[in-house]
N, C-alpha and C positions, 0 to 999 in steps of 0.2 A: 650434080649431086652424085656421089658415092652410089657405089651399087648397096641393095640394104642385106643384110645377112641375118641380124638378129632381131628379130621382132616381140617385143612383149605385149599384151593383152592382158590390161588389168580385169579383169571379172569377179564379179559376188551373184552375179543370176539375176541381178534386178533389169528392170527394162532397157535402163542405158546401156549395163553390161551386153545385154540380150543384142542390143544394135550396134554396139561394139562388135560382137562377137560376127556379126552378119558383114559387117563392114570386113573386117579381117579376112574374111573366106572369098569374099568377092574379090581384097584386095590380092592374094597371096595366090589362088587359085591357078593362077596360069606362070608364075614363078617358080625360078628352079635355085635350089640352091638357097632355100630362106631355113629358117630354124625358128619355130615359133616358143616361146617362152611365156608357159600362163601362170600369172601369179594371183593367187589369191586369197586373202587377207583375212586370217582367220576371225571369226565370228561364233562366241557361242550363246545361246540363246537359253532364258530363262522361264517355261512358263508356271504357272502356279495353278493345278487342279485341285478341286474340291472331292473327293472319295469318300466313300459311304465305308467305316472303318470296322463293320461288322463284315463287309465283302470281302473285305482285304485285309487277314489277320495278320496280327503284328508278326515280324521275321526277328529273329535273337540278333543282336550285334555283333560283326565282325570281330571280336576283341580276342586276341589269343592269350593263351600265360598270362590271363588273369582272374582273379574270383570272379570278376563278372561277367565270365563266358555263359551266353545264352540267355542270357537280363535282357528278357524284352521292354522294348519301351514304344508305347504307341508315340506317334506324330502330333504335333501340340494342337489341340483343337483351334478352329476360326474363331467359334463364337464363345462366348463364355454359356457355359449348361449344355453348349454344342459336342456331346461325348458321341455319338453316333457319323460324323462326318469329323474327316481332318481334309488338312488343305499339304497336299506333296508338290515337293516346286522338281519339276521335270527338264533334266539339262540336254540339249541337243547341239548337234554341230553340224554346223553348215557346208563342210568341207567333204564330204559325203557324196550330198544332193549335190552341189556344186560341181564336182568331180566327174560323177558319172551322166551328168547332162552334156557337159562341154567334150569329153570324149567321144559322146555319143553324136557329136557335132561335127566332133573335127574326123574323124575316121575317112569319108566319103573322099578328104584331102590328100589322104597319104603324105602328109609331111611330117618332120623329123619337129617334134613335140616334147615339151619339156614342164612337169605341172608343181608348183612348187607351191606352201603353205606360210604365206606371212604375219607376221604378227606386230602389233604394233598398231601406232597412229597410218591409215591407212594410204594419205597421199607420200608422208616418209616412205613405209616401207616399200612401198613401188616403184620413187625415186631409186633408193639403194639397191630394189631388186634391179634395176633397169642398167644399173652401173654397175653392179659385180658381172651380168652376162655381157655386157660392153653392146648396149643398144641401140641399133642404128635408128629406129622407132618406135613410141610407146602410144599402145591403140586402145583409147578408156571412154565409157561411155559418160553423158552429161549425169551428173551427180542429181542425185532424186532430191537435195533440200530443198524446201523451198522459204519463205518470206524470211519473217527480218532471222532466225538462223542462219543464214545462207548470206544473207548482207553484211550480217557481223563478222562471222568467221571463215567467207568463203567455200567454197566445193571443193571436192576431192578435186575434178578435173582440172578444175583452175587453179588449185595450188600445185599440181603435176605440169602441166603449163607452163607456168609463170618459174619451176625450180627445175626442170629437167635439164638434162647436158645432151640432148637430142631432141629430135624431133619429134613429137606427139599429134598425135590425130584425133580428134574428140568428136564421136559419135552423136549426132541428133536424132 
């Protein structure tokens, strides 16, 4: 086998990632000359709070150069008669938390690191991430589906697997 050079590590912070990620530092640790490549597949998340709408007054609209600058409009209530509580959908990004955990990982390695944001169906984009840096190995944790999802459509892992142009390493 080829000496390896580029290594990718698929991660999102879920437990496989998590043993991926441990796998990688054990495997790479005593190596000289690797380039690690973390791709991870962006994610953003939606959640839906309930706010008491008398705490939280309503803010004017962004709308510029128009009459209806400053037209407040409360949030559509939940309930019907429900004027005192609205429901705000709160958007977050993963790529954040994700970010500053895995740095916060890799440091202790002093290796030459590379953290990049994919988007997309997420065993594709790792494929292609994995092939534009030219990978000698792709190190992804066992995918969290489980029952008949995961029978029907298969794991991330297993479809990076079964399509990569290299060698993969899959995490238990």
């Amino acid at each position: 086998m080829a000496a390896m050079k580029n290594v990718v590590l698929a991660y999102d912070d879920s437990a496989g990632a998590q043993k991926a990620l441990q796998l990688t530092k054990e495997l790479t640790r005593n190596l000289d000359g690797i380039k690690l490549f973390v791709g991870h597949v962006y994610e953003e998340k939606v959640k839906n709070k309930l706010i008491d709408s008398v705490d939280q007054p309503s803010m004017p609209l962004p709308i510029a150069s128009f009459p209806a600058d400053g037209l407040q409009v409360p949030p559509l209530t939940t309930e019907q008669g429900a004027f005192d509580k609205s429901e705000h959908a709160i958007i977050t990004h993963s790529t954040e938390t994700v970010f500053q955990t895995i740095k916060s990982e890799l440091e202790s390695l002093h290796m030459d690191s590379d953290f990049s944001i994919l988007e997309g169906n997420p065993a594709e984009s790792i494929l292609e991430y994995a092939k534009e840096v030219d990978a000698d190995l792709i190190i992804i944790g066992k995918s969290g589906n489980e029952g008949i999802k995961r029978k029907l459509l298969g794991g991330v892992s297993q479809k990076v697997a079964s399509h990569a142009h290299c060698h993969v390493l899959i995490a238990k």
